[in-house]
N, C-alpha and C positions, 0 to 999 in steps of 0.2 A: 796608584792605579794597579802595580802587580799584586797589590793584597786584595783590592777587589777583582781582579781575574780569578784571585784561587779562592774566595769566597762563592763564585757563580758555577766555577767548573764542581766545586764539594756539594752544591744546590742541585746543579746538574745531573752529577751523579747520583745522590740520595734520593729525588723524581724517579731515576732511572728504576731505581733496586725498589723503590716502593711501587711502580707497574708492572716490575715483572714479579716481584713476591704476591701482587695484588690477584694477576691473573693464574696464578696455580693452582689447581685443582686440589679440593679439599675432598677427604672422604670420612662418611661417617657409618658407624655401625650402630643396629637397634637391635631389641630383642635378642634373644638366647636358643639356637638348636645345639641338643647332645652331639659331642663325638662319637663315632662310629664305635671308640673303643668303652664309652661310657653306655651306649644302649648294649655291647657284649655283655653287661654284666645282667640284663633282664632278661630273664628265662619264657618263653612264648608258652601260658599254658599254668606257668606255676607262681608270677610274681603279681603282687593286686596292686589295687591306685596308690595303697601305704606305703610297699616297701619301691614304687616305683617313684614318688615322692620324696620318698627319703633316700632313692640311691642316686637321681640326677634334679631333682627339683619340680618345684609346682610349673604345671604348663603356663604358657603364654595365653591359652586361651582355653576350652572346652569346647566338645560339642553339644550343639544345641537339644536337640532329643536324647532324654535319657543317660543325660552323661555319658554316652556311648565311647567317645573317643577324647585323648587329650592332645592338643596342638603345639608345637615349640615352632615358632616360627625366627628365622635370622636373617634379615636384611642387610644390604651395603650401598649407600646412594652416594651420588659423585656431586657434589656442588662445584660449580665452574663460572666464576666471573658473576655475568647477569644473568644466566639462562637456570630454568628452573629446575630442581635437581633431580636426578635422574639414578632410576633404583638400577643397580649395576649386579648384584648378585640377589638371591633369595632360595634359602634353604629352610623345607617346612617338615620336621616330624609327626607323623601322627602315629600314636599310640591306641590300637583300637582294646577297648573293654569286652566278655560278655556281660550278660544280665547277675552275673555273679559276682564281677566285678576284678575276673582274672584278664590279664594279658591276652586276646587274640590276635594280633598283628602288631604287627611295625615295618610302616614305611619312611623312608625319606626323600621328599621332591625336591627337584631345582630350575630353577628359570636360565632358560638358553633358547635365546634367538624368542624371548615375549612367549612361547609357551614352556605350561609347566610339566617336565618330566621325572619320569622316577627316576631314583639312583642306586636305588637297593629298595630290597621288601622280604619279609619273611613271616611266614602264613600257618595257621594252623590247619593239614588236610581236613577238608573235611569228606565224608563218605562221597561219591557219584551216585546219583542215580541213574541208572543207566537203562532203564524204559525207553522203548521209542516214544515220542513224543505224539503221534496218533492214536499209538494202544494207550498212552492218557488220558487221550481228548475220548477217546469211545468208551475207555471204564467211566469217565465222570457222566457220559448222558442216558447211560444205561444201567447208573447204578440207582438203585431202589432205596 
């Protein structure tokens, strides 16, 4: 009878360790965004899709029109027990082109609190036009 006490209480226990190992939160990572110190090395204005290619890798995705921009998108979702799994981080680079096929921007967004916000951006000025916006609307109905 004491060998089967200590066969029930070691069944006991290994139930015990396999519900709470069962319900710990698993985490998983997809996709690929650059580090902040890997987009340092592309220059805004002077590096193309090649050497951008080859200094952090092909995007996660493209944009649709014209190739305009390249996307690195990097998720983190939380799997937990039975409930279904739930995206916990999300960081998106986008790498914008012009028609030339040079660098004009780079942003990076992040998901906090379900909207997505930037976290850095760095832009080529471009000129203002600084017209009032009526001396436009009047040059264009009266021009001939």
């Amino acid at each position: 009878m004491i060998q089967f006490t200590g066969l029930r209480n070691a069944m006991a226990a290994l139930m015990a360790l396999v519900l709470v190992t069962g319900c710990a939160a698993q985490y998983r990572n997809h996709g690929y965004a650059p580090s902040q110190s890997e987009l340092a090395g592309i220059a805004v204005g002077r590096d193309t899709r090649d050497s951008v290619a080859e200094k952090i890798g092909p995007p996660t995705a493209e944009g649709l029109r014209d190739q305009a921009a390249w996307y690195y998108v990097e998720s983190r979702f939380r799997h937990f027990a039975w409930q279904a799994p739930k995206e916990i981080e999300r960081e998106v680079v986008a790498i914008s082109f012009n028609p030339a096929g040079r660098v004009t921007n780079i942003e990076r967004f992040g998901l906090e609190d379900g909207r997505i916000i930037t976290l850095s951006r760095r832009v080529t000025k471009v000129a203002e036009d600084k017209t009032p916006y009526l001396r436009k609307i009047f040059a264009s109905l009266f021009r001939r």
